[in-house]
Structures are given as C-alpha cells and as structure tokens.
C-alpha positions in Angstrom: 16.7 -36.7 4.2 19.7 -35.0 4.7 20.5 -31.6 6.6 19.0 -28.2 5.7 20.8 -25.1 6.6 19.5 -21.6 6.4 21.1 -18.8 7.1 20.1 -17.7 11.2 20.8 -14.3 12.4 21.2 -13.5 16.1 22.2 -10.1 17.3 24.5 -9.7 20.2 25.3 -6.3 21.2 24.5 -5.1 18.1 26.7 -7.7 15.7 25.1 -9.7 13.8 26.7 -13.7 13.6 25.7 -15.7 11.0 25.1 -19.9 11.7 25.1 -22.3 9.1 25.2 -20.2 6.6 27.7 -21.3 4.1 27.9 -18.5 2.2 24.3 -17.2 2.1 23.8 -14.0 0.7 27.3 -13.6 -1.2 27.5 -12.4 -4.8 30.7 -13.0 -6.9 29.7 -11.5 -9.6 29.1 -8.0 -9.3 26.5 -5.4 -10.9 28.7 -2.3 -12.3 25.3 -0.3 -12.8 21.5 0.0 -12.3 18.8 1.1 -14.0 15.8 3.2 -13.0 12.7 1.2 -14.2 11.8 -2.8 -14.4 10.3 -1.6 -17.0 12.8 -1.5 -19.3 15.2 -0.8 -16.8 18.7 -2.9 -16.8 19.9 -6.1 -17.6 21.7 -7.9 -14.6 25.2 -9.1 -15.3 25.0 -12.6 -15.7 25.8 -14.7 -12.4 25.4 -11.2 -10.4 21.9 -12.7 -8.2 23.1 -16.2 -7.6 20.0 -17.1 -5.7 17.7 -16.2 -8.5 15.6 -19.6 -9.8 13.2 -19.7 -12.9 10.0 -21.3 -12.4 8.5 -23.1 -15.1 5.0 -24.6 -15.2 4.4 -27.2 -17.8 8.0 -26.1 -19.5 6.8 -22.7 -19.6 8.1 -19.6 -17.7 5.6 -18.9 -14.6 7.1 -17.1 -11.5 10.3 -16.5 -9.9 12.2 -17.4 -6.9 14.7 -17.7 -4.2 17.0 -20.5 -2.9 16.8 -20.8 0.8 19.0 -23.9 1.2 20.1 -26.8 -1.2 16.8 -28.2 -1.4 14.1 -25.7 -0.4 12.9 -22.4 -3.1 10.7 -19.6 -1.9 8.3 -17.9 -4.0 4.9 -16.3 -3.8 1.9 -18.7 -3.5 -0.1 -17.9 -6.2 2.7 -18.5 -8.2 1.6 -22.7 -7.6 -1.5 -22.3 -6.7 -4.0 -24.7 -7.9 -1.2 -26.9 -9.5 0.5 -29.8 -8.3 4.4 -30.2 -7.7 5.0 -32.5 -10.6 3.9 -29.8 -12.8 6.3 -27.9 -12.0 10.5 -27.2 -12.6 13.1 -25.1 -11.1 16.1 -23.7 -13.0 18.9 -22.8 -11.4 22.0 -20.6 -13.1 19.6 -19.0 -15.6 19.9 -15.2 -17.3 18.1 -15.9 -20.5 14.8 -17.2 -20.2 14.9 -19.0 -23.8 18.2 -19.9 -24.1 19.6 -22.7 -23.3 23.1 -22.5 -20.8 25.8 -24.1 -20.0 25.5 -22.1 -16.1 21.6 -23.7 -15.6 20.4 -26.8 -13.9 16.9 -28.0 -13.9 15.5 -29.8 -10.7 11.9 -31.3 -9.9 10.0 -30.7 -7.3 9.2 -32.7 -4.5 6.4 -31.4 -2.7 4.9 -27.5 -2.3 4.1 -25.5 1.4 2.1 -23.4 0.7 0.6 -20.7 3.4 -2.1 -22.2 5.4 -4.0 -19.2 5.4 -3.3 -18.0 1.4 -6.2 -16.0 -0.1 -6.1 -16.0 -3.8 -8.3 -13.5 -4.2 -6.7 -10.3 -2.1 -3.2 -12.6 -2.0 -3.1 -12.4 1.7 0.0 -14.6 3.3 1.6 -14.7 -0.4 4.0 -17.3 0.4 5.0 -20.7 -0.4 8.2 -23.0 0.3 9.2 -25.8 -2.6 11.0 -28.8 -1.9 12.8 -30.4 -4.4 13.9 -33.5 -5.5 17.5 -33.4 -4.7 20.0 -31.0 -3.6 20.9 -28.1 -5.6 25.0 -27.6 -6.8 26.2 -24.6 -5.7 28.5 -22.7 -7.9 29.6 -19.1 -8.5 26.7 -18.3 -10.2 24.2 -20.6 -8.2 24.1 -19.9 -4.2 21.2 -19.3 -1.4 20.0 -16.0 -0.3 20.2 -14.9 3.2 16.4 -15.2 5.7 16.3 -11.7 7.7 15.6 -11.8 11.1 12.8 -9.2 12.3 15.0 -6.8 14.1 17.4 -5.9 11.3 18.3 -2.9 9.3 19.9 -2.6 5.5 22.1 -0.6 2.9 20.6 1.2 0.4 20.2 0.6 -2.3 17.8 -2.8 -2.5 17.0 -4.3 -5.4 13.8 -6.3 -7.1 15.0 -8.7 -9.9 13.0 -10.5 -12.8 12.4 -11.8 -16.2 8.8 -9.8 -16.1 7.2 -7.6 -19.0 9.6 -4.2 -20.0 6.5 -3.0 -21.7 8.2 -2.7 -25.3 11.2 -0.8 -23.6 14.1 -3.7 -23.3 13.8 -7.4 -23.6 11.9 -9.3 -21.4 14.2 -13.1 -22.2 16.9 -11.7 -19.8 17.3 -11.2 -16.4 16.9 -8.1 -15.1 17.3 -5.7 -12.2 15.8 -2.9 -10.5 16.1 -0.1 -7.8 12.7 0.1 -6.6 11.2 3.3 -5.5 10.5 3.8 -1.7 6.7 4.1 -0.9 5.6 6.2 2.3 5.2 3.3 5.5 1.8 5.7 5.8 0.6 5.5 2.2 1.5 1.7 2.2 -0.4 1.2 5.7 -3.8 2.6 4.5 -3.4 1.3 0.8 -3.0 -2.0 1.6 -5.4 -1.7 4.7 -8.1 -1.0 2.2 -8.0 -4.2 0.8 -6.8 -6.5 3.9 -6.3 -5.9 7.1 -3.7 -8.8 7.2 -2.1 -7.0 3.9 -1.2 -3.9 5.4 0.6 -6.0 8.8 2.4 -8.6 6.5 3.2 -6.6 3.3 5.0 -3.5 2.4 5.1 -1.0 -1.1 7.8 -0.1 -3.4 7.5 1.4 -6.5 5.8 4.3 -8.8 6.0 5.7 -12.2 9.4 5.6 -12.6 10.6 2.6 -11.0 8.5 -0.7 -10.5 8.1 -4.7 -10.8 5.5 -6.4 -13.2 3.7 -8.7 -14.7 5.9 -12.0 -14.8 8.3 -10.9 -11.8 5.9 -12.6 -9.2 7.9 -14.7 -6.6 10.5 -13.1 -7.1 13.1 -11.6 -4.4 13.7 -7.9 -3.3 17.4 -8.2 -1.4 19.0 -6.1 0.6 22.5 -5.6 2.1 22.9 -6.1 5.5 27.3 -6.1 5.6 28.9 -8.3 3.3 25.8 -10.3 2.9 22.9 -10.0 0.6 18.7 -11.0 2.6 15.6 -12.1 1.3 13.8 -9.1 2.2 10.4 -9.2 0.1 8.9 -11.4 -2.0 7.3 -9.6 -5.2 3.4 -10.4 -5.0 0.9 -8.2 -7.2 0.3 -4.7 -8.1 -2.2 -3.1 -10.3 -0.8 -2.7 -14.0 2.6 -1.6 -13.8 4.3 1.8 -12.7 0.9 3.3 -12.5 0.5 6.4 -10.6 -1.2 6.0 -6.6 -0.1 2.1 -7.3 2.6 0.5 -6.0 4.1 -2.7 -6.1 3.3 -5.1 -3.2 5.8 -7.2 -1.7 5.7 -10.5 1.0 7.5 -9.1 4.1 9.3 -12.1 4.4 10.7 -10.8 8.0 7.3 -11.3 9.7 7.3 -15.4 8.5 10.4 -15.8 10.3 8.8 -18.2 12.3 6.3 -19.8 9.6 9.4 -20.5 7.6 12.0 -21.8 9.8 8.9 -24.1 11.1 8.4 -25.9 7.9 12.3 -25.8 7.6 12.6 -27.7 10.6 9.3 -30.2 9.2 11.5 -30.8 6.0 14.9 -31.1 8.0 13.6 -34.0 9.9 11.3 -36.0 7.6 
C-alpha cells in the first residue's frame, strides 16, 4: 500500500515545522467575505476549502468530511454508522451538491475506522477514519487539511463549512461557510458534562442564535489558521435543532485523538 503522509507538527522553541506535509492546510482560492449564520449564512467561493469531501450514502448526500492524506477522510462516526464501506462514496472538488462538475472526483471506499469506544446514543468519541480505494488527485481545488497537535494556538477567525439545512434562508445545494460563535469553555464544560462525562473532556461548543451549524453539516470540518496553514480543528457532531438559544453546536476536538489518529494512520501506512 503505498505511503501516507499527514501533516506532523513539532514545536521547537516556539516554531512550528511542518513534516511531510505537502501542502496541507493551503488554500488557493481565497474567501473575499463571510457571513454570520450557517443558516443562511454565505456561500463559499468555489475551490476556497480544498479539503472539503461530500459523503454520499447509497448516491445520496449523507455527511461531510476532511482529507487527511491521499487516501484517508475523516468525518464523524455516526455519519457511517451501521453501514458498510461499499455503501458508501466520497466526492472530492465538489460546491454544488446536485450538480454535476467538471472540478469533482468520486472515489470508493475501502474500509471504515471507526472509534472503538463510539456511543450512538450521546455520540461520545464521534470519530471515524475512511480509507479509500485509491489515492486521491490533488489539484487547486482538491488538497488535505492540516492534523493539530495538542499544544497549539490559532487566528481568528475559524470557520465551520457545509452543505447542511439554511432553514429557508439561502440554498442548501451549495457549499457554504460560517464564522461560528464562541461558546464559554465554562458553559461548554457543564453542558456537555450533563450528558457525558467523556463529552465535556473530548468535545467543545460553538455557536448560538446567530451563528451555528445544522442538520446535514455533520462530519464536517471547523479549521483554523495557525500561520500560513489552515488545521482540522473540530469535527461538526450534533446539536439540538439549530441556532437555538442555551444550545450550541458540538464539535469532535480532533486535538485530543492525536494519538488515536496517527495510530490507525500508521495501521493503514503499513498494511
């Protein structure tokens, strides 16, 4: 099988070197504006989140997701769930969900890794690793995503991104981008501790009235800037409705798998 790279981040005296990373992270298309709300907030310029993937179940839009390397997608695990891999597709290079373009590829999958330990009824350790079939073609609108390292810090503004519901307020076929609100680390703690324990260590919150994910967003990434280089810092999980008040979004604090990921990685790289 051949090679995997991922993007690895050490820091040394406070720089940050990136291994392997051939180009992780690096948009060259860029977004002019953003809107407020997922909910009909703002389409994303087409190209502008190269790492973005379309997961189909059955030929049929399901989840989103993240490349990680040429061959392995990350995305939330009850987004495959209870399914197996052939029933599944990724598209690469897609903006409109019903459109067929000249940018996307479609690629099978090979085999799903899911989270030992995933719950699907409080969506504890939300995560999931698919491996496809063959590699995937980079372009400049088709490129992986960055994997944080625990100890880092970002740029604001981040950004969740999605073909979910708009609620009536913008069309839900295209890509489209948001500016999440911040949620207290406090509020978050106890919100989530309420329902899990292991929810309030491995997740955080984002979002509120004004500024959310929703339903059909699921898998997909929340990135942040660390430099010149874009990270796979959440992975959009659940929330209750949309935009409702007291509610936020939960994400997959992809930071604290580190370890279960680059495990699996190294599983893959040499079987």
């Amino acid at each position: 099988m051949p090679f995997l790279l991922i993007c690895r981040c050490f820091i040394i005296l406070s720089v940050i070197i990136m291994v392997g990373c051939y180009g992780c992270g690096k948009r060259d298309v860029k977004q002019m504006a953003v809107g407020k709300r997922i909910v009909g907030g703002q389409e994303a310029e087409q190209g502008s989140w190269p790492w973005m993937v379309m997961l189909r179940l059955n030929h049929i839009y399901k989840c989103g997701g993240s490349i990680l390397s040429s061959r392995v997608i990350i995305t939330a695990a009850h987004c495959v769930n209870g399914h197996d891999a052939q029933d599944f597709e990724v598209i690469t290079g897609k903006h409109n969900k019903t459109a067929t373009e000249e940018t996307e590829t479609t690629y099978k999958i090979e085999h799903i890794v899911m989270h030992g330990l995933f719950n699907k009824t409080n969506l504890i350790h939300d995560i999931a690793l698919l491996v496809l079939q063959e590699d995937i073609t980079y372009s400049e609108f088709v490129g992986p995503v960055c994997l944080p390292a625990k100890t880092m810090s970002y740029q604001q503004p981040c950004y969740s991104i999605g073909w979910g519901n708009t609620k009536g307020t913008g069309d839900d076929d295209v890509l489209r981008q948001v500016e999440p609100t911040p949620v207290s680390p406090i509020y978050c703690y106890m919100y989530l501790k309420n329902k899990s324990p292991i929810l309030a260590r491995r997740n955080f919150c984002r979002g509120s009235q004004t500024a959310d994910a929703c339903y059909g967003d699921s898998g997909g990434p929340y990135t942040c800037q660390h430099g010149m280089n874009w990270f796979l810092v959440g992975i959009i999980s659940f929330g209750v409705d949309c935009a409702q008040p007291l509610h936020p979004g939960v994400y997959v604090n992809v930071s604290t798998y580190y370890n279960w990921i680059n495990y699996y990685l190294n599983i893959i790289n040499n079987g």
